[in-house]
C-alpha positions as CSV (number, residue, x, y, z in Angstrom):
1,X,26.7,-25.9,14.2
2,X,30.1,-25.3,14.5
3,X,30.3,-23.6,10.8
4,X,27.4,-21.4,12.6
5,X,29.4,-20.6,15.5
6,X,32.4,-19.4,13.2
7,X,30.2,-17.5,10.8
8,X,28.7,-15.9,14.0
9,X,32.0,-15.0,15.7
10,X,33.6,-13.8,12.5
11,X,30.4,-11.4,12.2
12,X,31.0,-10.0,15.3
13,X,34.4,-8.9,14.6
14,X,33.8,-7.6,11.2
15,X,33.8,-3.8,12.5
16,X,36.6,-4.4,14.5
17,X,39.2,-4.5,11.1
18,X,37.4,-1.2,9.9
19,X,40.8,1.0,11.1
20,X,43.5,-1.0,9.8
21,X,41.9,-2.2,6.4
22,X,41.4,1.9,5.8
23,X,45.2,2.3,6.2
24,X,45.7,-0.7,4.2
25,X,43.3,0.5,1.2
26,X,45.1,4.2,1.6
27,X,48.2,3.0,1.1
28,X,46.6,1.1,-1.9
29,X,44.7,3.8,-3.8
30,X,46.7,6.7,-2.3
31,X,43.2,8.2,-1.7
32,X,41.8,8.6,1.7
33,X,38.3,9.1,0.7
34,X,38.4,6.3,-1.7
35,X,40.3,4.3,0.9
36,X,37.1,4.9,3.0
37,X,35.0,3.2,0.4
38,X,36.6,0.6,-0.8
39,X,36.8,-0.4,3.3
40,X,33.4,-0.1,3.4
41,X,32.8,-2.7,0.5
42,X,34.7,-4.6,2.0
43,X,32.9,-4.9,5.1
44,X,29.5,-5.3,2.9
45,X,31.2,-8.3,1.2
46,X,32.5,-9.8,4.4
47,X,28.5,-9.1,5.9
48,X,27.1,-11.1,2.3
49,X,29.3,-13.9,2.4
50,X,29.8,-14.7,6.4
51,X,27.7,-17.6,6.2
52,X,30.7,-19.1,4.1
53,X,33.5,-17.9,6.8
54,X,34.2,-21.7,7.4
55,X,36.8,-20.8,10.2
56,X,39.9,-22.5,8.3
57,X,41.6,-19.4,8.1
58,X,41.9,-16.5,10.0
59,X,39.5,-14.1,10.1
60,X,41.9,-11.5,9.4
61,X,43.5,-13.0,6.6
62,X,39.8,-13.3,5.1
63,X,39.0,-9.9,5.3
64,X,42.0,-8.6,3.8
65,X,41.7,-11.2,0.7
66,X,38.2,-9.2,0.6
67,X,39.9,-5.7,0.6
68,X,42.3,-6.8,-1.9
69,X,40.2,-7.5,-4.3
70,X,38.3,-4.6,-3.8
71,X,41.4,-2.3,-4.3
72,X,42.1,-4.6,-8.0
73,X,39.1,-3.8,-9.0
74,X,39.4,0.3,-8.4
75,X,42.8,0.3,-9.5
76,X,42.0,-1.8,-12.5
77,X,40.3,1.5,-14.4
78,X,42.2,3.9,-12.6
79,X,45.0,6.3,-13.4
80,X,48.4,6.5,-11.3
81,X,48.0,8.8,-8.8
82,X,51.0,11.1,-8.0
83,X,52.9,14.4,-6.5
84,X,53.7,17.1,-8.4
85,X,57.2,16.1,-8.3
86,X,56.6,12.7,-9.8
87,X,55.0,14.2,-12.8
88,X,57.8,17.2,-13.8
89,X,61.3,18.6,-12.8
90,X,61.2,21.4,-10.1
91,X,60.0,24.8,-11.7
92,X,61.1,28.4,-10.3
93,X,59.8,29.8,-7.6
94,X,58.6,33.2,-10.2
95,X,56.9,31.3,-12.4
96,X,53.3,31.5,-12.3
97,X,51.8,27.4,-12.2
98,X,49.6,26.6,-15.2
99,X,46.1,25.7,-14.7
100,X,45.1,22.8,-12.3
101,X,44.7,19.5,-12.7
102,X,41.8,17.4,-11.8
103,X,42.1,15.8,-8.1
104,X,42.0,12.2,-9.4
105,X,45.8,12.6,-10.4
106,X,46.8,13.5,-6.8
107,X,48.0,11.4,-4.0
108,X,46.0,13.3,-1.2
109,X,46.3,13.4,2.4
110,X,45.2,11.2,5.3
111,X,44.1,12.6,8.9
112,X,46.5,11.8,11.5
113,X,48.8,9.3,11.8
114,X,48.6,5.4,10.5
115,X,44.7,4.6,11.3
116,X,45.8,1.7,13.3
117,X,48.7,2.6,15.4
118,X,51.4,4.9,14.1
119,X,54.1,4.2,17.0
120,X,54.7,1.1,14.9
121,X,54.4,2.2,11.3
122,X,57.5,4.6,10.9
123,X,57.6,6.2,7.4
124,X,54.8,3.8,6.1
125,X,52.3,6.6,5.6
126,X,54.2,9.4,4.6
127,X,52.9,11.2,1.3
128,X,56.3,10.6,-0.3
129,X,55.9,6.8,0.2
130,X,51.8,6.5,-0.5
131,X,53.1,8.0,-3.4
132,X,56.3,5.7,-4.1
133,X,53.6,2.7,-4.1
134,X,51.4,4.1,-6.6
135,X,54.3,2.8,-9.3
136,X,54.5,-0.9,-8.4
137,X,51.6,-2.8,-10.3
138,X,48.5,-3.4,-8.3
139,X,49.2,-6.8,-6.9
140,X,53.3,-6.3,-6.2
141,X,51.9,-3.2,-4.2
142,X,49.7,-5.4,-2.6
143,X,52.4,-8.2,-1.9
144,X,54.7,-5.3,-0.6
145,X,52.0,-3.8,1.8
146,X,50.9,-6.7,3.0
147,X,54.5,-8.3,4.0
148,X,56.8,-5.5,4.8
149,X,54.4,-3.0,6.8
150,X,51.3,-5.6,7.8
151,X,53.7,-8.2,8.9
152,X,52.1,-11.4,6.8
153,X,53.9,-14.4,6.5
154,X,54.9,-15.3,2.6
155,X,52.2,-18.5,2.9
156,X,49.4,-16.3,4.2
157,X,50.5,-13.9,1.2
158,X,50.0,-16.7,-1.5
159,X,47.0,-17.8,0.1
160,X,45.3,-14.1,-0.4
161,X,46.0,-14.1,-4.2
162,X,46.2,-17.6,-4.7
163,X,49.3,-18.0,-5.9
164,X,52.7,-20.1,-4.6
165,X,54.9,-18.7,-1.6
166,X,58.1,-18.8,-4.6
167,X,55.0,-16.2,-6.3
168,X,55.0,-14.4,-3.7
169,X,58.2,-13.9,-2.7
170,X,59.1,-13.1,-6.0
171,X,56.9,-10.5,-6.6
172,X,57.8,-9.0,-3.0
173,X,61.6,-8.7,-4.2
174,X,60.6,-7.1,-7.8
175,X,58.3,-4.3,-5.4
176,X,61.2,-3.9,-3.3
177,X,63.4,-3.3,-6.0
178,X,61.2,-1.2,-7.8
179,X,60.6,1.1,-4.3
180,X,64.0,1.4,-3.7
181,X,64.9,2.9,-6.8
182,X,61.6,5.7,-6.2
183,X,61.9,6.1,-2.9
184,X,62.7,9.4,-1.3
185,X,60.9,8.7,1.7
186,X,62.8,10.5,5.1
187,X,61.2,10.2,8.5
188,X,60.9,12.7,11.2
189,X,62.6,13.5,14.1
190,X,62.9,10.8,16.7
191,X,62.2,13.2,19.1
192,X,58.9,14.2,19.6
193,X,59.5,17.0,21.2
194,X,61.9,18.4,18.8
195,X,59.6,18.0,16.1
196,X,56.8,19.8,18.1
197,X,59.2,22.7,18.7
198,X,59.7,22.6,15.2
199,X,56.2,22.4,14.0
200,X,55.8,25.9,16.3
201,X,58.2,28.0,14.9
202,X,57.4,26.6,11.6
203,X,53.7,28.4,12.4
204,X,54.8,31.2,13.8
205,X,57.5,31.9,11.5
206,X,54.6,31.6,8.3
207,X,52.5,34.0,9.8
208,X,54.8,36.6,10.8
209,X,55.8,36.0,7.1
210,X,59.3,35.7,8.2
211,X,61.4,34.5,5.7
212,X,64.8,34.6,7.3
213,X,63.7,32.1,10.3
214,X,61.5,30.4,7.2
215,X,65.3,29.9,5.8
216,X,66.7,29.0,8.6
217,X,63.9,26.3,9.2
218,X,64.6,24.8,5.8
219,X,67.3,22.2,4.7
220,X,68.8,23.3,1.5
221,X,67.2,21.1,-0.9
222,X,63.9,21.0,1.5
223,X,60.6,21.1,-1.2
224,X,57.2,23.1,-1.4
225,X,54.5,21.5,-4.5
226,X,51.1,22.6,-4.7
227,X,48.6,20.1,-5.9
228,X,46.0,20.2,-7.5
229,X,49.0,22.1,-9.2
230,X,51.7,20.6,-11.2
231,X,54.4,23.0,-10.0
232,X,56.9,22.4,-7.3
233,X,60.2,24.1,-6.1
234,X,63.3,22.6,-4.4
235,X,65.9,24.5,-2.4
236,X,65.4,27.9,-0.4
237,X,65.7,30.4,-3.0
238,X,62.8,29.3,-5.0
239,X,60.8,28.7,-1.9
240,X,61.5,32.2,-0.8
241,X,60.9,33.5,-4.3
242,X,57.6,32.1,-4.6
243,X,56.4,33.1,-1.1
244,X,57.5,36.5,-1.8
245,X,56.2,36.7,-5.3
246,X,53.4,35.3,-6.8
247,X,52.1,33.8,-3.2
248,X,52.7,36.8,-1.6
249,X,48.6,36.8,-1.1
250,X,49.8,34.1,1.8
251,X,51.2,37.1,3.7
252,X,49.0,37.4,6.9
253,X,47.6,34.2,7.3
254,X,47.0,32.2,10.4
255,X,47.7,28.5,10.6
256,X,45.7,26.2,13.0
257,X,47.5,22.9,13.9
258,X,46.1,19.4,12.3
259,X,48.3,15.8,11.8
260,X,48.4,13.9,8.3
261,X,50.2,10.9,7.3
262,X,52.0,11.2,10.8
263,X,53.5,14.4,10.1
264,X,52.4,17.9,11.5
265,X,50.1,19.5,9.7
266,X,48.0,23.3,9.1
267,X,45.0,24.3,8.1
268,X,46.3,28.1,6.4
269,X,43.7,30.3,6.1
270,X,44.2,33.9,4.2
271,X,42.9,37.3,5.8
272,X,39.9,38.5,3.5
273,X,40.6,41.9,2.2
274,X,38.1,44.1,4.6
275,X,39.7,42.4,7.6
276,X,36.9,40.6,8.7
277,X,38.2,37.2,9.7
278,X,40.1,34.2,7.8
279,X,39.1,32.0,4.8
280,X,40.8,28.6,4.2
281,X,43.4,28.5,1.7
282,X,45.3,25.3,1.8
283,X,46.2,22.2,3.9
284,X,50.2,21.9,4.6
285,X,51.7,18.9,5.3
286,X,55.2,19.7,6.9
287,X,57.4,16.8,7.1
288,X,61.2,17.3,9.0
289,X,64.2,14.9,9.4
290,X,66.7,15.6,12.1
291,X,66.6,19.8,13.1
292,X,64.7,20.9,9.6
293,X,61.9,20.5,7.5
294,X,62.2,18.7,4.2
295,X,59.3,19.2,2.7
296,X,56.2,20.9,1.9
297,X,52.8,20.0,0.4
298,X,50.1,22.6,0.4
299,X,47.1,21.0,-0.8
300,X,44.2,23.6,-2.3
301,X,41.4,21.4,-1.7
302,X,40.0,22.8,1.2
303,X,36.4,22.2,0.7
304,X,37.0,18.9,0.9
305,X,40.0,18.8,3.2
306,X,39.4,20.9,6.1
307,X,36.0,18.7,6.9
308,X,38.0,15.8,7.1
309,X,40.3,16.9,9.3
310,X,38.1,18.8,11.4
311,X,39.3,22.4,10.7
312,X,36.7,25.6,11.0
313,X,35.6,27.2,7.9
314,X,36.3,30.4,8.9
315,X,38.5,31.9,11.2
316,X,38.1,35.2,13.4
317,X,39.5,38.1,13.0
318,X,41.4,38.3,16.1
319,X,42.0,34.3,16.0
320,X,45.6,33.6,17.2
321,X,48.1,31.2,15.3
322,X,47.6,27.8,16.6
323,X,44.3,28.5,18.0
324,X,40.9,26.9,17.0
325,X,38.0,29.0,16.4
């Protein structure tokens, strides 16, 4: 009976984990729609075997021993995922990108902030760490997730893979190593309200095409890459000289305001030629530390993207900046 009540009580909480397992599997397989089904197999495994939920451990530590193993197993036949900048040294902002590459070689965004509660996460989500993790093996990524930005004990660690707390501990300090080295990761503004200042001119400097507030907005190494492309750019001249060269198509376009990875975000969308309205172009994700923004990533993927995070297909022709249509 008791086993029963367990298995019963553990069912009923099942759905309750569904948020914070889908930041956990993000931060895992760098993919949000991927992160979305591994979750979900996780919660169908958890269903199958309930009746074996004995209660010894906590429910929690259970279910992520689940998701765990569900993330292996993706990451087992799966390639690194990256940002441009990972793959190749910055190119100029003339040059024209080669051809793009298929969307399984992308780190890709994630709507809003951490799924569970971004107040507490700092730079956990950021594209520039999800992307720092894809280069520690599977289970030290696992191990690092798990004890630095989850908050598991070392013991509850080496229970989930089976493995000794010395294990664990040990494979914690070789991922922390390992991150250090790769990480570029630099948070935003602690003031909210200087980053939504920010974020504002940031829009209505892009649409008026401005580039001498754009230049005044960017730090001086600040970056702009362009997956599903390879290419990326760092410091303001190239920025500039691919905005005013071969993006110069961008000129016009209206932004409509969005959050990913806990960092103000757009939906651009270019005018179409007979002035009709506004067609998506590309989802930016602006990240800023202290009074300027540090980096760029316009992702091209809007079929895909702008559903996700809830952006119109189409914009009208007298649609503001900053307003939804």
């Amino acid at each position: 009976m008791g086993d029963a009540r367990a298995a019963g009580t553990a069912a009923e909480g099942l759905e309750g984990y569904r948020r914070e397992l889908t930041g956990y599997c993000y931060r895992m397989l760098g993919s949000y729609a991927e992160a979305e089904d591994a979750v979900q197999e996780t919660l169908v495994r958890a269903w199958r075997s309930i009746d074996r939920f004995e209660g010894r451990s906590a429910l929690r530590s259970w279910v992520y021993r689940i998701a765990t193993n569900v993330c292996l197993d993706a990451l087992a036949s799966a390639k690194r995922r990256a940002l441009p900048m990972d793959l190749s040294g910055p190119s100029e902002g003339t040059a024209v990108p080669a051809p793009p590459q298929d969307a399984a070689v992308w780190v890709g965004p994630c709507p809003g902030g951490d799924p569970e509660a971004a107040a507490t996460t700092g730079d956990s989500v950021r594209l520039a760490f999800i992307a720092a993790l894809q280069h520690l093996p599977p289970r030290q990524r696992a191990t690092l997730i798990l004890r630095d930005v989850l908050g598991f004990s070392a013991r509850e660690v080496a229970d989930l893979h089976g493995s000794t707390v010395a294990s664990a501990n040990s494979a914690l300090q070789r991922a922390r190593t390992t991150l250090a080295a790769r990480r570029q990761v630099t948070g935003g503004p602690g003031d909210d309200s200087l980053r939504r200042v920010l974020a504002e001119r940031y829009a209505a400097a892009f649409s008026r095409y401005d580039m001498e507030e754009l230049n005044m907005l960017l730090h001086v190494d600040a970056t702009l890459c362009l997956p599903p492309y390879a290419k990326w750019m760092r410091g303001v001249p190239d920025i500039q000289a691919w905005l005013t060269g071969p993006a110069i198509g961008c000129l016009g376009s209206r932004l409509i305001p969005a959050t990913a990875n806990g960092s103000p975000a757009f939906g651009q969308y270019r005018p179409l030629p007979d002035g009709t309205g506004y067609v998506p172009w590309a989802l930016q994700v602006v990240e800023f530390s202290g009074d300027g923004i540090t980096g760029i990533t316009a992702f091209r993927d809007t079929e895909r993207l702008f559903p996700l995070f809830s952006l119109p297909d189409r914009l009208a022709a007298d649609a503001p900046t900053g307003a939804r249509a």
